[in-house]
N, C-alpha and C positions, 0 to 999 in steps of 0.2 A: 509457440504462439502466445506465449503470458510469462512475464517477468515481474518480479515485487523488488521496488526498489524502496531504501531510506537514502534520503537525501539531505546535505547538513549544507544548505543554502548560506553565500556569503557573499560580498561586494565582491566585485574583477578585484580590486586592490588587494581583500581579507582582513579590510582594518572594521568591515561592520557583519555580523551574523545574522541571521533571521533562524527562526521558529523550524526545527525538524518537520520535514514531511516524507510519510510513505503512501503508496500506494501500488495498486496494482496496475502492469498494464497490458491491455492485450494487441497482438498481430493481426490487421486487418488489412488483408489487399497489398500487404510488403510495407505499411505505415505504422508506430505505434500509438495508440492511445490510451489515456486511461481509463478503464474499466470501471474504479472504484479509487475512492479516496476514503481511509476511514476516520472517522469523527478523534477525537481526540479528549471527550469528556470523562472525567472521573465517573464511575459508578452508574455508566449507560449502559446496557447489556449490547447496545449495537455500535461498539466501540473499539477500538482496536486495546485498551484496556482491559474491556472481561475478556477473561476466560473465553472462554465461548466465541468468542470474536470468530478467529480462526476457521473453527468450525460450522457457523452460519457460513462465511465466505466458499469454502468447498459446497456448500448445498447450492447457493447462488450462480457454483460456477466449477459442475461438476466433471469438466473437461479442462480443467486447471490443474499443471500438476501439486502433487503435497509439496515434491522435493523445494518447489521454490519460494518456498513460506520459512520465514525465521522458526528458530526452536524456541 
């Protein structure tokens, strides 16, 4: 029911990139959506940066499993 993806966004052609994005998402009713997008600033403790990131998101969404969160 929850997948974390990173995604490295680029034109159909490949000749233009855009700005990495991850997020989480979850299974609702057989559709996915995203759950959570996480911020991307330096030195925000609600960021997917700190530390800690990780670990607010398991409290947030304590039926998520760990195994599908990067290392």
């Amino acid at each position: 029911g929850y997948a974390w993806v990173h995604t490295l966004p680029q034109s159909e052609d490949g000749s233009s990139r855009y700005e990495d994005l991850s997020a989480l998402l979850r299974k609702d009713e057989g559709r996915w959506a995203v759950a959570e997008i996480p911020c991307g600033e330096v030195d925000n403790p609600d960021c997917i940066g700190d530390p800690g990131y990780f670990d607010g998101l398991k409290r947030r969404f304590p039926e998520m499993p760990e195994d599908i969160l990067p290392r």
